[in-house]
Wavefront OBJ file of the C-alpha trace (Angstrom):
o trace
v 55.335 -42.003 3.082
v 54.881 -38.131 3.412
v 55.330 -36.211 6.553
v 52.372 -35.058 7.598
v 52.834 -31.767 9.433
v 50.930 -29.959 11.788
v 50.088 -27.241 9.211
v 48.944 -29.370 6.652
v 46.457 -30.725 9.054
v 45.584 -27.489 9.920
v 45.368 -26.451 6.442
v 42.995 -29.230 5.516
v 40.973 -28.293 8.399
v 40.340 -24.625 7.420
v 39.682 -26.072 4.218
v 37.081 -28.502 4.995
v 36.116 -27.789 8.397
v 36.052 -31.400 9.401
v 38.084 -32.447 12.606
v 41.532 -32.536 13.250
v 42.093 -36.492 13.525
v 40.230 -36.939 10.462
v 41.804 -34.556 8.079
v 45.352 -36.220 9.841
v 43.502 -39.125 8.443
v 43.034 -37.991 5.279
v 46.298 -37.059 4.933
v 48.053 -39.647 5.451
v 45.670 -41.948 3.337
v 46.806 -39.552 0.226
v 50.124 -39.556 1.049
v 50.310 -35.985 1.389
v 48.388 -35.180 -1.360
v 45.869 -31.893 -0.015
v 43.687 -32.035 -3.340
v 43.190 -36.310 -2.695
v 42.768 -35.656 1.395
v 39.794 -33.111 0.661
v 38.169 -35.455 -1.519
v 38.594 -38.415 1.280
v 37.056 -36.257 3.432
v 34.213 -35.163 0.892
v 33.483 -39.420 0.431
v 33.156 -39.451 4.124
v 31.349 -37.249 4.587
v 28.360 -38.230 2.250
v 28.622 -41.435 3.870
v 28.793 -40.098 7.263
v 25.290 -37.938 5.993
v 23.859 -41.006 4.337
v 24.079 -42.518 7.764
v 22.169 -39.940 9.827
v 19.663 -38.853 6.930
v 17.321 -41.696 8.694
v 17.397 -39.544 12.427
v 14.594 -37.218 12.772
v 15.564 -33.322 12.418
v 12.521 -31.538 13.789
v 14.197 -28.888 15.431
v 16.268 -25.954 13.404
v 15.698 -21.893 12.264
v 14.208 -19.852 9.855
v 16.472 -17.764 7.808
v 16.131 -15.178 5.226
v 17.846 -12.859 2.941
v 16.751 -9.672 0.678
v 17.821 -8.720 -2.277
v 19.680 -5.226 -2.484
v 16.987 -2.532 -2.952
v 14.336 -4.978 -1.770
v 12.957 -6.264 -5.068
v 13.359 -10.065 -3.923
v 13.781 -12.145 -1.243
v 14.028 -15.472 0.214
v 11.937 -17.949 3.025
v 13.995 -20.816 4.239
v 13.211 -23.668 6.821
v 16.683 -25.722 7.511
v 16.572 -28.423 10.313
v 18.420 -30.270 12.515
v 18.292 -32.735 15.651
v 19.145 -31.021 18.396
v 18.340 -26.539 19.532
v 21.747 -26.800 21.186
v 23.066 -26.772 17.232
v 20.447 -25.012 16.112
v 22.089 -22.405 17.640
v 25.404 -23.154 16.718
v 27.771 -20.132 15.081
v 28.858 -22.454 12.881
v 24.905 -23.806 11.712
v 23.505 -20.892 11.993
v 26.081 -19.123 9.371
v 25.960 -22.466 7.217
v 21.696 -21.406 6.951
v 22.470 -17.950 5.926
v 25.085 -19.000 3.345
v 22.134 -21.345 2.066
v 19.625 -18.321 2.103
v 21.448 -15.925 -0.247
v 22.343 -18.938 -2.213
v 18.926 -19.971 -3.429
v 18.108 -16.399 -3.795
v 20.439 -15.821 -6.223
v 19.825 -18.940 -7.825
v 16.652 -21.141 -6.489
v 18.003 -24.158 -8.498
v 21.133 -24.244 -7.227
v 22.398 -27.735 -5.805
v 23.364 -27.355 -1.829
v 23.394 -30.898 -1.356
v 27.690 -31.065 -1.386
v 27.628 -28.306 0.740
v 24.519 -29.856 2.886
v 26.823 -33.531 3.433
v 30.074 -31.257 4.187
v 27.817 -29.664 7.330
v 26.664 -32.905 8.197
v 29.954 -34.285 8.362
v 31.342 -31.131 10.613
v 28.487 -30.832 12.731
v 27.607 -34.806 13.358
v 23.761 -34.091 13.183
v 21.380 -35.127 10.345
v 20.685 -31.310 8.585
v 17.699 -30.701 5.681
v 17.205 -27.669 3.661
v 13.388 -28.578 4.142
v 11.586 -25.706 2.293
v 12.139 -22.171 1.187
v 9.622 -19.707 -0.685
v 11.000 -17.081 -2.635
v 9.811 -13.840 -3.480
v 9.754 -11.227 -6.575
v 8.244 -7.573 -6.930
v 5.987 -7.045 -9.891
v 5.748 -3.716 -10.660
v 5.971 -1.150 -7.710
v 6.478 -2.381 -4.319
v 9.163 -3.638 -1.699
v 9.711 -7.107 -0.488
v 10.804 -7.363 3.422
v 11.304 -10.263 5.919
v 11.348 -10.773 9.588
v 12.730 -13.649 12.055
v 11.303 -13.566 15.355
v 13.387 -13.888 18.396
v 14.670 -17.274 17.982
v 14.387 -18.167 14.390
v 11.851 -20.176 15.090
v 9.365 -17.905 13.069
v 10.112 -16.415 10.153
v 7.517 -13.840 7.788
v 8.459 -12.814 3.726
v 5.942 -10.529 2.159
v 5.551 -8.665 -0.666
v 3.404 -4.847 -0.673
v 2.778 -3.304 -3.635
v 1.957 0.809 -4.086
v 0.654 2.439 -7.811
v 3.479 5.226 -7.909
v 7.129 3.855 -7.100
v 7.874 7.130 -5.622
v 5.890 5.671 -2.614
v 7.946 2.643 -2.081
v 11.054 5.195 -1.330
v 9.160 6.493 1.511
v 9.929 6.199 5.256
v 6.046 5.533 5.825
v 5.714 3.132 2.773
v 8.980 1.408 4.578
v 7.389 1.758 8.105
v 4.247 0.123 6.730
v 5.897 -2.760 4.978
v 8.248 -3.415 8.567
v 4.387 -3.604 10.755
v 2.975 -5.832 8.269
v 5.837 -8.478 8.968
v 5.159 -8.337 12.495
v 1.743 -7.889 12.210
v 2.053 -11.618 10.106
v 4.443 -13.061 12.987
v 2.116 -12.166 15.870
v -1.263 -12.633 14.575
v -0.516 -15.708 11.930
v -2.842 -14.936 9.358
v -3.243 -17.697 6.563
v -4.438 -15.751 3.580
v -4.418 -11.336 2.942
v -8.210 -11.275 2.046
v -11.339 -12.935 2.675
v -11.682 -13.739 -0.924
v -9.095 -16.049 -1.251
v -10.841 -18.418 1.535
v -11.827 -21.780 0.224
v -15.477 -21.794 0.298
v -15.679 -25.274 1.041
v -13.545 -23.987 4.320
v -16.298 -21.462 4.731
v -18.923 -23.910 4.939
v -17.134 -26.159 7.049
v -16.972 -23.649 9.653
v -20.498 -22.653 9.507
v -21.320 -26.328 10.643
v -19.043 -25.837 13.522
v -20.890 -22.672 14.851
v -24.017 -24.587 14.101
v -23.114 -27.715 16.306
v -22.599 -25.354 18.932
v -24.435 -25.690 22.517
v -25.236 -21.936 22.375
v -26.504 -22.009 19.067
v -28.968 -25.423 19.722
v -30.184 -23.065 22.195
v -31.207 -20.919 19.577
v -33.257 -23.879 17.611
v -36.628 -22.305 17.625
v -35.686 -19.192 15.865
v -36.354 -18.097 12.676
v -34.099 -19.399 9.808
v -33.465 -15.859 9.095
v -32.410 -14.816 12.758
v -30.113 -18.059 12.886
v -28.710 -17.171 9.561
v -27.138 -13.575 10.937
v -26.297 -14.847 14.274
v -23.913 -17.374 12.417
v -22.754 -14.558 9.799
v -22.163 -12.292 13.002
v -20.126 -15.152 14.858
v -17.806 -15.828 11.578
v -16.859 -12.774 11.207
v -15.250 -12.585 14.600
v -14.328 -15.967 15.339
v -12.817 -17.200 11.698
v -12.413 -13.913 9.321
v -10.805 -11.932 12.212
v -8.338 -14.786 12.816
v -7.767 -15.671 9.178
v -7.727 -13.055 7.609
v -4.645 -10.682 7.418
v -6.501 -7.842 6.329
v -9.326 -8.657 8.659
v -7.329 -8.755 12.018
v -6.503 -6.247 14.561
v -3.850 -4.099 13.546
v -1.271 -5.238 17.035
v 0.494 -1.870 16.888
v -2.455 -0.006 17.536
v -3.775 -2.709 20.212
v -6.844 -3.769 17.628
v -8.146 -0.560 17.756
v -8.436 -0.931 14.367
v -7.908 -3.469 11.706
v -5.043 -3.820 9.532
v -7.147 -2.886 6.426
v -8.159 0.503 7.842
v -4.697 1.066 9.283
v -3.557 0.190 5.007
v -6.056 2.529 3.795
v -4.959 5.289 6.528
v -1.206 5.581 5.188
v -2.506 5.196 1.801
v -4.303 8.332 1.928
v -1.554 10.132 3.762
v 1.204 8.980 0.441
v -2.103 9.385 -1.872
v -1.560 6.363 -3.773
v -3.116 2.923 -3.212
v -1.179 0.339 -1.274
v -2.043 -3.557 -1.455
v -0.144 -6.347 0.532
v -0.063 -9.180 -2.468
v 0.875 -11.976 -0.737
v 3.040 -13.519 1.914
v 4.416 -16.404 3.705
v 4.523 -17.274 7.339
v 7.085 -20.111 8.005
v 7.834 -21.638 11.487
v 10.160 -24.497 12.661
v 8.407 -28.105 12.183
v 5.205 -27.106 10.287
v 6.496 -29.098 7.347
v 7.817 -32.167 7.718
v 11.456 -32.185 8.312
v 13.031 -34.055 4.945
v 14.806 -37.016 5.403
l 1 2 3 4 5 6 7 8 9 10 11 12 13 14 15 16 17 18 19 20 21 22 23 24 25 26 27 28 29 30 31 32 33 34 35 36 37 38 39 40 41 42 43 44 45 46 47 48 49 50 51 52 53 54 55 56 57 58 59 60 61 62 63 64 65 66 67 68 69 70 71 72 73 74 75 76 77 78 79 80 81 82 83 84 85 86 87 88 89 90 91 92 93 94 95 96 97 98 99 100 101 102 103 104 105 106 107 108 109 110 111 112 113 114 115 116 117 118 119 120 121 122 123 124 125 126 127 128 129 130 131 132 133 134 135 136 137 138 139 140 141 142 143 144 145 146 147 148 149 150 151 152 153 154 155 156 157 158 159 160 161 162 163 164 165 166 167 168 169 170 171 172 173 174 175 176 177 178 179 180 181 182 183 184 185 186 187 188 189 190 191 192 193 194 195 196 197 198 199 200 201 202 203 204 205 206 207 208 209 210 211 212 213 214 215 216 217 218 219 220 221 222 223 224 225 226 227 228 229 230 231 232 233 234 235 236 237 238 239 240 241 242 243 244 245 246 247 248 249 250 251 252 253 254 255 256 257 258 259 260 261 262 263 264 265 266 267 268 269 270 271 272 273 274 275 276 277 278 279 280 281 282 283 284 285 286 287
């Protein structure tokens, strides 16, 4: 039988990251042998995730990364049981790792890498969802995690002349629309990408209304822009990105006017394409 020394334990910790009685374990199971003790400790530790892929992991962070120069980046929602790990050194550079990962490659397979963090943390863990990004033609990509990494916003703005994407106000711009996204939770840029079925759907709510039964004996006509009036500041203002108040300026105006205001100071035209707003336990956790 080998020795098994004190380095070689430590060794096969720094290695692995798994604990020190196991990878003693290990050890002496492979007589030694480092490259057979890291794959004991790989078995175990699928088994060991196998095990706790059943426990609910609703809790967890939102992590992202960007591309150098901004022309992608990456959305990703990775859970676990318990905050107290969710703010764990450890996790929390474990979901970064995973983040420039898949944006480098979105097909890569974590799911060695997923059972080796299960096994050193002792908590079920799920790379539940990510949404990655890509500039088409001019524009920037940029990201923000709220205090907390509980929220998390990726978005993409696009300008006609590239030379406007290299500018501090372009940049500025791009930074307030990420928090703009975080803070006001917008589900789609424009009004024209609203489902009209969701459209119509809300009109019956505003019709059921006490207020509005009230208003029964009107004319069809008056009833008609009463219920125009109250979607536009009840459901487009809330829905709609480029509908809302712009939060820097305190709503004083919207985020479409406050778009078309830098546009006109860089003289080029400036669109937010699209965007995602992730936060912890919207989706599902997998398991």
């Amino acid at each position: 039988m080998a020795d098994i020394t004190p380095a070689m334990v430590a060794k096969l910790r720094e290695m692995t990251g798994a604990g020190l009685m196991d990878c003693k374990k290990a050890l002496v199971e492979a007589n030694g042998d480092m490259d057979k003790a890291v794959d004991i400790l790989c078995k175990k530790g699928a088994a060991s995730a196998e095990k706790k892929a059943s426990r609910e992991a609703k809790e967890g962070v939102i992590v992202q990364s960007i591309q150098a120069g901004a022309r992608a980046g990456i959305l990703v929602e990775i859970n676990c049981e318990t905050d107290f790990v969710a703010r764990n050194e450890a996790f929390v550079a474990f979901c970064d790792e995973v983040a420039r990962t898949l944006l480098a490659n979105p097909k890569a397979d974590l799911e060695a890498t997923r059972t080796a963090q299960v096994a050193k943390i002792g908590e079920n863990i799920q790379i539940s969802r990510f949404h990655r990004m890509e500039v088409t033609g001019n524009g920037l990509v940029a990201a923000y995690i709220h205090t907390g990494a509980k929220v998390g916003v990726l978005v993409e703005v696009g300008a006609g002349k590239e030379a406007t994407t290299t500018t501090e106000e372009f940049k500025q711009l791009v930074r307030d629309i990420t928090l703009q996204i975080a803070a006001g939770h917008p589900y789609v840029v424009s009004r024209n990408e609203v489902d009209p079925a969701l459209i119509a759907k809300e009109k019956e709510i505003i019709l059921a209304g006490d207020d509005m039964k009230k208003l029964a004996n009107k004319p069809a006509q008056a009833i008609a822009a009463i219920v125009e009036g109250k979607l536009e500041k009840k459901f487009f203002q809330g829905y709609c990105l480029l509908d809302q108040g712009f939060v820097k300026r305190n709503s004083e105006v919207t985020v479409k006017e406050h778009l078309g205001t830098v546009a006109k100071q860089l003289g080029d035209e400036i669109t937010i394409r699209h965007f995602v707003r992730f936060q912890v336990g919207e989706a599902p956790a997998a398991v």
